[in-house]
C-alpha positions as CSV (number, residue, x, y, z in Angstrom):
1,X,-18.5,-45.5,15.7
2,X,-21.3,-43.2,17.1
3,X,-24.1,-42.2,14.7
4,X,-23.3,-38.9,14.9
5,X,-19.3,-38.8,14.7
6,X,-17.8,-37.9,11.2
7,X,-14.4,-40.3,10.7
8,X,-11.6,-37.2,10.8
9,X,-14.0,-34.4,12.7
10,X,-12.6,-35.6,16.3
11,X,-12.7,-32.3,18.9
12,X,-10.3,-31.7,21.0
13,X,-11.3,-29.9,24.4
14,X,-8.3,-28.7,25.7
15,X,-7.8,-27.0,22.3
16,X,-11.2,-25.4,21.9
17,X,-10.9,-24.1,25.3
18,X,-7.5,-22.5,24.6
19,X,-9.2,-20.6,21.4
20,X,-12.3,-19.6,23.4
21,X,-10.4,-18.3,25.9
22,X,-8.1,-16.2,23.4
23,X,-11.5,-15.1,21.6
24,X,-12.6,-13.5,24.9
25,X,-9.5,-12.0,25.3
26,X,-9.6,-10.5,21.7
27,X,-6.7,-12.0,20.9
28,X,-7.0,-11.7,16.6
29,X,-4.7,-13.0,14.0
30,X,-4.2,-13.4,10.2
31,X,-2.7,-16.3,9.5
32,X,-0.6,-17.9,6.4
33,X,-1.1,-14.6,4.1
34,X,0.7,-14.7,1.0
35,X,2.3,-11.1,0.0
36,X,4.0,-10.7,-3.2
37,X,6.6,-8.0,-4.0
38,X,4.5,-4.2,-3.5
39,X,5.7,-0.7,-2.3
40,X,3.7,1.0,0.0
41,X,2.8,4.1,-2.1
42,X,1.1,1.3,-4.7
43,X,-2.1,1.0,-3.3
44,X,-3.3,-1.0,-6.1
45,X,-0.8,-3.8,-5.7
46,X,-1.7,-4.2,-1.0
47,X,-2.7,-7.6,-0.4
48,X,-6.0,-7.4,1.4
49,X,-5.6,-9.2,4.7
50,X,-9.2,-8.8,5.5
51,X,-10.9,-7.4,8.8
52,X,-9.8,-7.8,12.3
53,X,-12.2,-6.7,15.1
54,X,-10.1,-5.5,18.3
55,X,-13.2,-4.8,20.0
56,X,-14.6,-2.0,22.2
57,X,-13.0,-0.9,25.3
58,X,-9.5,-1.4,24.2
59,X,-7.0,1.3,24.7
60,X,-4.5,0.0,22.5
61,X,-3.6,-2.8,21.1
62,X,0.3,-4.9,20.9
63,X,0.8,-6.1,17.4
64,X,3.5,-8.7,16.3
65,X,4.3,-10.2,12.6
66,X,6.0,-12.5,11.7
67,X,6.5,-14.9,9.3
68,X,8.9,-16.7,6.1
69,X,10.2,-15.1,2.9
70,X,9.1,-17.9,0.1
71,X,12.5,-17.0,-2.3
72,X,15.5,-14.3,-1.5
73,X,15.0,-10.7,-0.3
74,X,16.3,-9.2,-3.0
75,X,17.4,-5.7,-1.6
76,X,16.5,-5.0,1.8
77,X,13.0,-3.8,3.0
78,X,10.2,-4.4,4.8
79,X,7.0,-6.3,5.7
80,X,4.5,-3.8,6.5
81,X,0.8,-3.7,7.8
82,X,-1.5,-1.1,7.6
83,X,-4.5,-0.3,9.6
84,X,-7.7,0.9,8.2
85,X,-10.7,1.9,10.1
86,X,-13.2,0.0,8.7
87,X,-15.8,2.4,7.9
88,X,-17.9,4.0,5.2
89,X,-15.7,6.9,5.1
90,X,-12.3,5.6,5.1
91,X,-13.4,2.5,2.8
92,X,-14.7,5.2,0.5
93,X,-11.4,7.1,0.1
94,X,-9.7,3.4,-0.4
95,X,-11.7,2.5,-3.0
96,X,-12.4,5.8,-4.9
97,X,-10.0,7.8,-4.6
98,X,-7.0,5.3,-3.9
99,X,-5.6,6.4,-1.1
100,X,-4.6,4.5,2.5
101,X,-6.0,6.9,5.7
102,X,-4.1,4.5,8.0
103,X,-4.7,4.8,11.5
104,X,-1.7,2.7,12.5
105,X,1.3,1.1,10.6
106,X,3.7,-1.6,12.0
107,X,6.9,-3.1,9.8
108,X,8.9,-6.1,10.4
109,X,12.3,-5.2,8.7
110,X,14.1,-8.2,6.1
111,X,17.6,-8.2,5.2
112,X,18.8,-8.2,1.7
113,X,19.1,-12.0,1.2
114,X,17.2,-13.3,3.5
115,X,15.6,-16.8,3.2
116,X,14.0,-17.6,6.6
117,X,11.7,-16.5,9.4
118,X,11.9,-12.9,10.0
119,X,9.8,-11.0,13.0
120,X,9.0,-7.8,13.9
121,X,9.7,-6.0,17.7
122,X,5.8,-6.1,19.4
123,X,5.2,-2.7,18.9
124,X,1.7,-1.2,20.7
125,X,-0.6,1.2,18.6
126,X,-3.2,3.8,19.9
127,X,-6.9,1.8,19.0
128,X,-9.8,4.6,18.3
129,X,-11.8,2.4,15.9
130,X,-13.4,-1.7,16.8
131,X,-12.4,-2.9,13.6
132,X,-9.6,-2.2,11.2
133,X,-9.5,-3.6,7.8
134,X,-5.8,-4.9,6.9
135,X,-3.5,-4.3,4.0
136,X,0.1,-6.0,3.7
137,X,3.0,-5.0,1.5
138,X,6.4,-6.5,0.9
139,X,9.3,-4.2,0.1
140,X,11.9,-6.7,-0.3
141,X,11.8,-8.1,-3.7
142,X,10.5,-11.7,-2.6
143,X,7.5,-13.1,-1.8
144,X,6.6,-13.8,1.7
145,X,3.7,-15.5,3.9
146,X,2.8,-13.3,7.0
147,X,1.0,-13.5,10.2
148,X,-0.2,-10.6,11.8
149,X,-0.8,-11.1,15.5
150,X,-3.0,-8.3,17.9
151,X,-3.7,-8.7,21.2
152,X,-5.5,-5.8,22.6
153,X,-4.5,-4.0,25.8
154,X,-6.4,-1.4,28.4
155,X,-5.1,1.5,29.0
């Protein structure tokens, strides 16, 4: 073995050019998120899916979840993700004064017991921020994993 190799750290070209290439796209993604049972008005019970960065010059972007309830829907709701700018001002009003000035809002709908994969329709949102801090929340009575896809799009 090389020197300089690590046993289990092999690099795949092919691959890193295929996420390199999505990366200068913009292409961004949460994946694997788990999201327990919350309503949307509960701001303290949103799971915090972190930042995604869409970038400058996008018009809008196309945003797609999907992913697999972990137990039975128990009534029928929805998977929903919420866009926050992410800046001082909207943060501020988050964490102060509890309330979600969301720029954009997509949901994936789940039947009452349902056990698999769900997914939402692609649905395109207006983008006037580069960055968006995300919040999830699970209507349906069981918990779920998610993934958030967001490819952004020119006007």
């Amino acid at each position: 073995m090389h020197a300089n190799r690590r046993p289990g750290r092999i690099l795949f070209p092919a691959l890193l050019a295929l996420f390199a290439a999505a990366a200068a796209r913009g292409q961004a993604s949460l994946d694997n998120v788990f999201v327990s049972t919350s309503e949307r008005a509960d701001v303290s019970r949103l799971t915090d899916g972190g930042v995604i960065v869409v970038g400058d010059g996008a018009g809008g972007a196309v945003v797609t979840i999907a992913g697999e309830m972990k137990g039975r829907a128990d009534r029928e709701g929805v998977i929903g993700v919420v866009f926050v700018p992410e800046l001082p001002f909207f943060t501020a009003a988050y964490r102060n004064r509890k309330l979600v000035l969301a720029a954009a809002e997509v949901t994936a709908p789940v039947a009452l017991g349902e056990t698999s994969l769900f997914i939402s329709k692609s649905r395109r949102i207006e983008v006037g921020f580069s960055s968006y801090h995300v919040y999830l929340y699970n209507t349906t009575g069981g918990a779920a994993t998610i993934n958030v896809y967001l490819n952004p799009v020119r006007n």
